[in-house]
N, C-alpha and C positions, 0 to 999 in steps of 0.2 A: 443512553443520554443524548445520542445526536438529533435520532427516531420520536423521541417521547421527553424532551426536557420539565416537562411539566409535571412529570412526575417524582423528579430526581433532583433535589436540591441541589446538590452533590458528589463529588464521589464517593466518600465516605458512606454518605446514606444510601444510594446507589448499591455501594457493595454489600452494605447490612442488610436493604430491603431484600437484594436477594439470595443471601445465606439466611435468611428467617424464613422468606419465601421457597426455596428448592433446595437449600443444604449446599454443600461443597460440590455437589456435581453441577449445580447451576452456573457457577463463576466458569465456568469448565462447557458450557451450550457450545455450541459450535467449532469447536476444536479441530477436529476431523477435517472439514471443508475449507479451516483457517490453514490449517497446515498445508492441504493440496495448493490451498491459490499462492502458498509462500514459495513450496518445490516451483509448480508451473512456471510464476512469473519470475521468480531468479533466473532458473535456470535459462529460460527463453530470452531475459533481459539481458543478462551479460554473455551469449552465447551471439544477440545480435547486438549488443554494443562492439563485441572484438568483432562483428562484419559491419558495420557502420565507422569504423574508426579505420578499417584498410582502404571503404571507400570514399573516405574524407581524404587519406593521405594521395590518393590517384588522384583525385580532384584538384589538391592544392600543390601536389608532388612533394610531400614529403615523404621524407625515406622512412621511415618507421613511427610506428603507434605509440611512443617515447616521447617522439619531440613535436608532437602536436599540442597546438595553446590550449588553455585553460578553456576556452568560446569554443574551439572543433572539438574539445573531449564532450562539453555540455552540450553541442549539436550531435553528435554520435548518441549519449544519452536519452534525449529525447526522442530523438528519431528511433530506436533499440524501443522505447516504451511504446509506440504505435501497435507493436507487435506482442509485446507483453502483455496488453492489455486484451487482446483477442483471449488469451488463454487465462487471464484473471476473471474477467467478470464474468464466467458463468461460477465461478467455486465461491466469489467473493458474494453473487447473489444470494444462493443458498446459504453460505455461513451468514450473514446479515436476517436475512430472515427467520434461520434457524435460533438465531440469537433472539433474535423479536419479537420469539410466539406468543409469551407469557402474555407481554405488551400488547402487542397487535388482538388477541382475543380473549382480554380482560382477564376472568376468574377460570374461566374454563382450562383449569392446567391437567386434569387427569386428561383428557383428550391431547394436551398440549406435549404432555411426558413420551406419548407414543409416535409422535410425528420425529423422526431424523433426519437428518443428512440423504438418504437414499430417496425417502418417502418424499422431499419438497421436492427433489428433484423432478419424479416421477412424477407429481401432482403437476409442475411447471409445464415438461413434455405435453403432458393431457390435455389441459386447459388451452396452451397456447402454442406448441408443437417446439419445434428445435432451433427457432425466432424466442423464442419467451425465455432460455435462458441468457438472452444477452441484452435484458432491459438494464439499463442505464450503463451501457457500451459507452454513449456520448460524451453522457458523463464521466465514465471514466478515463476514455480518453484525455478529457481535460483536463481532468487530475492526474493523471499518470505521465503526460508529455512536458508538463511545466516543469513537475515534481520532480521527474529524472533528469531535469538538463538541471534542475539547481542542487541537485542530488552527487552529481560527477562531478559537476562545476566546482561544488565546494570542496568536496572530497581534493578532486586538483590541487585546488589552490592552497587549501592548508597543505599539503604532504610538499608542495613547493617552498611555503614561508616556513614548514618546521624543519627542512632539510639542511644540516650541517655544510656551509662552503665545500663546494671538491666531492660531496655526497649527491646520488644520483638519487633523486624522490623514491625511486624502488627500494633502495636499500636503506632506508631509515628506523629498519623495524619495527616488530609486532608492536609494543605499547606506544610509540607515536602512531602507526597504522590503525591500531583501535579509537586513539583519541580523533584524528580524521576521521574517522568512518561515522562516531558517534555525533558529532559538532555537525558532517552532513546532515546524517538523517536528522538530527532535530532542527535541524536550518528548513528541512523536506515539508516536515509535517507541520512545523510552525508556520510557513506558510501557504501554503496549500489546504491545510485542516479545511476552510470555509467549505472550498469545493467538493469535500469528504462529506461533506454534513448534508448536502443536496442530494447527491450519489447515494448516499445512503438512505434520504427519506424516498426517493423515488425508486429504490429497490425494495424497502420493507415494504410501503403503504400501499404499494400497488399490487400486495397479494389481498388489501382486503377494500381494494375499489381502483377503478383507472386513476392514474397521474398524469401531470401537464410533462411539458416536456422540460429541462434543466433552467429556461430563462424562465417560464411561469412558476416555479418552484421557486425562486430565488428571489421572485419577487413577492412571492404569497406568505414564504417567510418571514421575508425583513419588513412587510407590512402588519403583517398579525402579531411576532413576532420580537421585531427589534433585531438589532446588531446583536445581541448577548446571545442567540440562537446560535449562531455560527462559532461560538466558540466554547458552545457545551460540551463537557469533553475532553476540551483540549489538553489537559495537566496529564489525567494517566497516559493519552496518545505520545507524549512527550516525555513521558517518563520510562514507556517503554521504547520510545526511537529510539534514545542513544544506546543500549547494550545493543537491542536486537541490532541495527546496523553494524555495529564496531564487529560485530560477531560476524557479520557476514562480508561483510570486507577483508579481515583479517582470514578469514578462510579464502575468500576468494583470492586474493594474493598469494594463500600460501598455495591453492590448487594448481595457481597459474604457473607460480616458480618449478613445483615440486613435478610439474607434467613437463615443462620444459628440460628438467632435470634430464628425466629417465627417457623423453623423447628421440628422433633419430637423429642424428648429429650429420 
């Protein structure tokens, strides 16, 4: 829908065209590559948000990654997504495309059924060497650095306003911990989505001709286009933020505590 709104009224119709068109394994395209860019940039995010958040506290001299504001946890954030995104957009390329065969070359789907995850990859290398899998880096950047300082920022700031007087934001528990996590990520993708939708036309369509670069794109859209482009899509993105986040925050919390547990004393 972000790729090809013209064809997709809908979500609904979206999801019928393509259980009519490829069955149950089609909702299911790109799965593989969606999951690596999920591992990659978690891990890589929150591995360099706790090293951006010791070098905020040296910077400002605070004693611990606790008592740092709501503004240095979302500067840690965004700063952590600089790096994230190196190891997101070459998996998010390939899932994106992989998603957007059907699309991208009309009818031709028995050619389309054999192309995977391995194969776009390998096609990308070929054509444009070990530079081709990091077309729209820019863009991701731009979405990934905004995204993750309003991403922690909120997360903060709720687990602060839900926390009981005399209770320290950590210990507030799992179900306000999910409901933070959830209220983030759809604060993330609700606003950011625009910058998703560019990102992503300039990763599909440039497997089946050159693209401008994110400001020519942005502007070739909202001219051909209109405003309603940038927000095709938006309802299931949003409707998947809040579990998937709350899920992963809630983990992540619990890995942080449960590692400090058994750590060395």
């Amino acid at each position: 829908m972000q790729t090809y709104p013209h064809l997709y009224k809908n979500s609904l119709f979206c999801l019928k065209q393509t259980l009519n068109k490829e069955g149950i394994p089609g909702i299911y395209r790109g799965s593989l590559p969606a999951c690596a860019a999920v591992v990659g940039e978690t891990s890589v995010v929150f591995m360099c948000y706790g090293l951006c958040q010791k070098a905020i506290c040296s910077l400002f001299r605070v004693d611990k990654p606790e008592n740092l504001t709501t503004f240095q946890n979302s500067c840690a954030g965004g700063t952590a997504a600089f790096f994230s995104s190196i190891v997101l957009c070459p998996t998010e390329l390939v899932k994106c495309r992989v998603q957007a065969m059907q699309e991208a070359y009309g009818n031709e789907l028995g050619s389309v059924k054999k192309v995977g995850p391995w194969q776009v990859t390998k096609n990308l290398i070929k054509a444009d060497g070990i530079g081709g899998l990091f077309q729209g880096l820019t863009s991701t950047w731009l979405r990934e650095m905004p995204g993750f300082f309003i991403l922690f920022g909120v997360y903060e700031f709720c687990r602060q306003r839900i926390a009981p007087a005399g209770v320290a934001k950590e210990d507030i528990g799992p179900v306000p911990t999910l409901i933070c996590g959830g209220i983030a990520g759809t604060a993330l993708w609700t606003l950011i989505y625009p910058i998703d939708v560019i990102k992503s036309r300039i990763q599909v369509q440039s497997m089946v001709g050159a693209m401008p670069g994110f400001g020519a794109t942005f502007i070739k859209v909202l001219k051909t286009e209109g405003l309603p482009a940038f927000t095709s899509g938006l309802i299931p993105c949003v409707l998947r933020a809040f579990p998937a986040n709350a899920a992963m925050f809630i983990t992540f919390e619990w890995t942080k505590n449960h590692l400090r547990a058994i750590g060395p004393r």
